[in-house]
ChimeraX commands (.cxc) that place a marker at each C-alpha (Angstrom):
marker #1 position 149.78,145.67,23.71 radius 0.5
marker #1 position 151.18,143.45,21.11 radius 0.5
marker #1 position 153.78,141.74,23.06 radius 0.5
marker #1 position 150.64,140.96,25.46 radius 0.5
marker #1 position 149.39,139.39,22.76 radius 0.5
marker #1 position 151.47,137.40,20.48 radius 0.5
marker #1 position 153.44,135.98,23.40 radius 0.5
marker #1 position 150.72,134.58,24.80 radius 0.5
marker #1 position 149.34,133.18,21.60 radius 0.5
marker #1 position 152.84,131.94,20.51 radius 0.5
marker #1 position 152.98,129.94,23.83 radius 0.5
marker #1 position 149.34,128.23,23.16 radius 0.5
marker #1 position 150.40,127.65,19.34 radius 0.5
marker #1 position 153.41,125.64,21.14 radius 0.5
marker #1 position 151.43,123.92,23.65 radius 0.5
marker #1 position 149.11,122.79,21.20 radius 0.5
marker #1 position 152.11,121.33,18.82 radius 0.5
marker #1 position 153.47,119.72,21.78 radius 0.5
marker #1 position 149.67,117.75,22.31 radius 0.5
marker #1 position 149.91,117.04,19.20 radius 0.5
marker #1 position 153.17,114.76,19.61 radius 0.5
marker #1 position 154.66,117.44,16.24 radius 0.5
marker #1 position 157.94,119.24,16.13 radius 0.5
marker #1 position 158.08,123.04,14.45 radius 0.5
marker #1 position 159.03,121.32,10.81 radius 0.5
marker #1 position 156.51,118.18,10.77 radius 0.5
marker #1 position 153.73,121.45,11.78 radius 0.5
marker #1 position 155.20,123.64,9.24 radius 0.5
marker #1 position 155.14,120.94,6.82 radius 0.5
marker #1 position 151.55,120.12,7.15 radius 0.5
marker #1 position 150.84,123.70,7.29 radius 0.5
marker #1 position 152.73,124.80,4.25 radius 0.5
marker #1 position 154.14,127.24,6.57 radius 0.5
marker #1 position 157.94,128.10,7.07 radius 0.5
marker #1 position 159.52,126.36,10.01 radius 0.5
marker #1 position 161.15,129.79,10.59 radius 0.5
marker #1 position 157.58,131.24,10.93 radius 0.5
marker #1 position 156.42,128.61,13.14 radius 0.5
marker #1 position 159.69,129.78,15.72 radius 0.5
marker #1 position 158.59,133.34,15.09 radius 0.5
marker #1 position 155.05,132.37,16.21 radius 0.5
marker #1 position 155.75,130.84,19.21 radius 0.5
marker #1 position 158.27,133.20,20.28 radius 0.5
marker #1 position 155.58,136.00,19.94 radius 0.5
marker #1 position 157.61,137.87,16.85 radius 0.5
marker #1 position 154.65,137.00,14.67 radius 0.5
marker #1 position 151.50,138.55,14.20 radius 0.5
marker #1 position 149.24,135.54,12.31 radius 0.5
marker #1 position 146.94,136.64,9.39 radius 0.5
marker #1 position 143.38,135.51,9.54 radius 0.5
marker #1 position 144.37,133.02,6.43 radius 0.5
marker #1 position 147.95,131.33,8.61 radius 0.5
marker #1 position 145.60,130.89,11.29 radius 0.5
marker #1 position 143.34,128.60,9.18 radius 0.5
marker #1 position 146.41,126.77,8.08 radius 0.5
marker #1 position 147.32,125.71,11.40 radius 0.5
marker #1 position 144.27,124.99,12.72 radius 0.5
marker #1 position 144.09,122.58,9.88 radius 0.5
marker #1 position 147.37,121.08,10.59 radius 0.5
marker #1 position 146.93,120.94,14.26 radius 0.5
marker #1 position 143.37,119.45,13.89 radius 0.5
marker #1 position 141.62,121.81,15.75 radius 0.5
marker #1 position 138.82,124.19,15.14 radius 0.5
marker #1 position 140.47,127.79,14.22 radius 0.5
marker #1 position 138.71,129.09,17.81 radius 0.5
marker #1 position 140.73,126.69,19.80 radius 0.5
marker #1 position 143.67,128.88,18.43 radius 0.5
marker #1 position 142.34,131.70,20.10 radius 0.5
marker #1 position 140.97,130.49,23.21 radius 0.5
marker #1 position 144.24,131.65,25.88 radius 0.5
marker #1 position 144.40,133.75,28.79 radius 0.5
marker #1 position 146.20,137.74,27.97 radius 0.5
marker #1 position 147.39,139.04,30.91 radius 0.5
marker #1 position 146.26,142.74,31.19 radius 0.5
marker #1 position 148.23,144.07,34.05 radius 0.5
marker link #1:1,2 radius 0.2
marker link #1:2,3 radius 0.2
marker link #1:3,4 radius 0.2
marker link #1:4,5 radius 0.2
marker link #1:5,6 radius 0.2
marker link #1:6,7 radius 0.2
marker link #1:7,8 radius 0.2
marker link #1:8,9 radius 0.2
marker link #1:9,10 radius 0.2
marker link #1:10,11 radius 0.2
marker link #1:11,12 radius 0.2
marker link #1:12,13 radius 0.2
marker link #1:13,14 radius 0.2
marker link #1:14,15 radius 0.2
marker link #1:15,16 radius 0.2
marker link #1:16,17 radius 0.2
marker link #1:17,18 radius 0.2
marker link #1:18,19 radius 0.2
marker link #1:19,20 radius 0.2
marker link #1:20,21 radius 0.2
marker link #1:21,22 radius 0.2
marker link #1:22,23 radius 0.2
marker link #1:23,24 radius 0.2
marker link #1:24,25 radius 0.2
marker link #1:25,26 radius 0.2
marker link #1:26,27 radius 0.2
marker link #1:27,28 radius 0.2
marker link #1:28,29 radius 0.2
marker link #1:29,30 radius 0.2
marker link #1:30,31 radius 0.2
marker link #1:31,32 radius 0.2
marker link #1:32,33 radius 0.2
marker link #1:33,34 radius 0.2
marker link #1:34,35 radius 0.2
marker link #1:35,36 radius 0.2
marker link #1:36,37 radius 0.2
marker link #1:37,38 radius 0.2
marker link #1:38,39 radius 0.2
marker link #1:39,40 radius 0.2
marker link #1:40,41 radius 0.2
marker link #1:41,42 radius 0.2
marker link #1:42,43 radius 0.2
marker link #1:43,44 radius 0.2
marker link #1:44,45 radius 0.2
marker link #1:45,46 radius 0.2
marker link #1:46,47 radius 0.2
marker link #1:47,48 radius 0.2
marker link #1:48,49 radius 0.2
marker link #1:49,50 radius 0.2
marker link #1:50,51 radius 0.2
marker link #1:51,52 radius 0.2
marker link #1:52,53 radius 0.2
marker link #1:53,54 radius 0.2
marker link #1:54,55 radius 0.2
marker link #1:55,56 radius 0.2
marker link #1:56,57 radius 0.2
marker link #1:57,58 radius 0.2
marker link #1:58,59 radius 0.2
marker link #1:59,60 radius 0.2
marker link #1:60,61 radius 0.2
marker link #1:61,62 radius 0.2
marker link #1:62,63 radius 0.2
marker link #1:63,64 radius 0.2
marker link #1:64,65 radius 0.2
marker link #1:65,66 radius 0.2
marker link #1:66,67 radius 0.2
marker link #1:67,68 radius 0.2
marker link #1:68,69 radius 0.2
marker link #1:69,70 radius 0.2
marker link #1:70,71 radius 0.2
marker link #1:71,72 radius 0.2
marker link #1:72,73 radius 0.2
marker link #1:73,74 radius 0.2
marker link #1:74,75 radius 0.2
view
């Protein structure tokens, strides 16, 4: 169940970087996040705490639902 998760997160987390015209270290740096972590995220080996979520919500300029709103595939 988690890789039918984080994947799928990781993959809106890029999307949304890309809209916002950023690369992995200009998000991390507004983030105060890793650039590392950022990767990890959108290559669905990272599972976000409540608190990192915030953080890039901020950074991306987006309210922290907007993180959350993407399709899981349940097959």
């Amino acid at each position: 169940m988690n890789d039918s998760i984080l994947n799928p997160f990781g993959l809106h987390i890029k999307q949304l970087r890309k809209e916002a015209a950023l690369s992995q270290e200009e998000l991390a740096a507004r983030s105060g996040l890793d650039r590392t972590y950022i990767s990890g995220i959108e290559r669905g080996l990272r599972n976000v705490s409540l608190i990192n979520l915030f953080k890039l919500a901020n950074a991306l300029n987006v309210a922290p639902e907007t993180l959350l709103a993407f399709e899981v595939d349940n097959d």
